[in-house]
C-alpha positions as a Markdown table, in Angstrom:
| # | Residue | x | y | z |
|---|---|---|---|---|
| 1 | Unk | -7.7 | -36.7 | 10.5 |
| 2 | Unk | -4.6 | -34.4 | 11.2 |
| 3 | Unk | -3.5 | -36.9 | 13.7 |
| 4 | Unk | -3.6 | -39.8 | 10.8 |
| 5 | Unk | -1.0 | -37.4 | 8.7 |
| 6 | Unk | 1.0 | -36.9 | 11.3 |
| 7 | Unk | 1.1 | -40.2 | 11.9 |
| 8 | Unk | 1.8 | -41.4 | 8.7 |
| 9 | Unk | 4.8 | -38.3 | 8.3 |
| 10 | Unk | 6.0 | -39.1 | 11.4 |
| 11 | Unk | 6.9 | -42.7 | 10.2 |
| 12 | Unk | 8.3 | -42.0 | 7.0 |
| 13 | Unk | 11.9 | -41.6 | 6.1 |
| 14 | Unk | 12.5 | -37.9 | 5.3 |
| 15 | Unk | 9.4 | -36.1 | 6.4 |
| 16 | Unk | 11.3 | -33.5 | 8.6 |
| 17 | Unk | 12.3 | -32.4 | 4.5 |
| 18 | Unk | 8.0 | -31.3 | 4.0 |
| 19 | Unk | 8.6 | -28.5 | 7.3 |
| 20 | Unk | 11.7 | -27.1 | 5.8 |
| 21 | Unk | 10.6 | -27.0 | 2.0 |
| 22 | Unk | 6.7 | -25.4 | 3.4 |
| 23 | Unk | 8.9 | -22.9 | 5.8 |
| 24 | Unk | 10.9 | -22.1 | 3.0 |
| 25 | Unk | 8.7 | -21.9 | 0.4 |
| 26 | Unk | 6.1 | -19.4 | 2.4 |
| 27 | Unk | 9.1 | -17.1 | 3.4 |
| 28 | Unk | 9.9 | -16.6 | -0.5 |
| 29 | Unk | 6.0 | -15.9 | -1.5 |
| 30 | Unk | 5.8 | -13.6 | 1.2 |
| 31 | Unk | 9.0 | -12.0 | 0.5 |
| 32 | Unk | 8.4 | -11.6 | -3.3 |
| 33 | Unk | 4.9 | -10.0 | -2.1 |
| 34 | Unk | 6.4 | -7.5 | -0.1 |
| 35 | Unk | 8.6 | -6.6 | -2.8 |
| 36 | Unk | 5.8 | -6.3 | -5.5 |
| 37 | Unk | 3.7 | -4.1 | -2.9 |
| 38 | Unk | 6.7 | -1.9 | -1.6 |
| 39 | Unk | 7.5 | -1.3 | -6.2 |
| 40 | Unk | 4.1 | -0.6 | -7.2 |
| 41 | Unk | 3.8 | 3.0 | -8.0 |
| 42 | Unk | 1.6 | 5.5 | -5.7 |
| 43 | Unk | -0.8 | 6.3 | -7.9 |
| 44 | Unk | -1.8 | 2.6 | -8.4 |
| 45 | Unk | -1.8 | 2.3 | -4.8 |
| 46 | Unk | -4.2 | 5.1 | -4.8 |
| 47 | Unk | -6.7 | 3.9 | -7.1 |
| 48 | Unk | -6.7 | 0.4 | -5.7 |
| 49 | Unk | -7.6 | 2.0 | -1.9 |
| 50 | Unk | -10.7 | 4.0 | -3.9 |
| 51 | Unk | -11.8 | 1.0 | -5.6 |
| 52 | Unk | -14.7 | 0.2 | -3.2 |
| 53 | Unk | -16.3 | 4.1 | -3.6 |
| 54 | Unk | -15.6 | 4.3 | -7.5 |
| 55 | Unk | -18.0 | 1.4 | -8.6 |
| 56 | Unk | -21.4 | 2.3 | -9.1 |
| 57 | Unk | -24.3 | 0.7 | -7.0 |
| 58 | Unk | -26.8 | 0.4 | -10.3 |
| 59 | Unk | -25.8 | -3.0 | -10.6 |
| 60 | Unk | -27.1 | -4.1 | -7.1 |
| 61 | Unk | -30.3 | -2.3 | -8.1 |
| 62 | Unk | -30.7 | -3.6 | -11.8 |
| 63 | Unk | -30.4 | -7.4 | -10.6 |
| 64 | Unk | -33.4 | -7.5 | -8.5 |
């Protein structure tokens, strides 16, 4: 199936445009991430890495 898109992108006029607008659009999600991550406050950070071992376990044991 990949072959048939490639295929087809290959012969149409202007499909080198769809690498450079993907490239370009992942390197400005992933940049905006980073910023996002490297602004969030410590303390947020913190409570988001504890998340796992604050939740309770009742609710595993009240669904069976």
């Amino acid at each position: 199936m990949l072959r048939n898109v490639k295929h087809y992108l290959a012969t149409q006029e202007g499909a080198e445009m769809y690498d450079l607008v993907v490239t370009v659009l992942f390197f400005i999600i992933f940049t905006v991430m980073i910023i996002v991550v490297m602004r969030m406050p410590k303390k947020r950070i913190d409570e988001l890495k504890n998340m796992p071992f604050n939740e309770q376990t009742d609710d595993y044991e009240s669904t069976k």
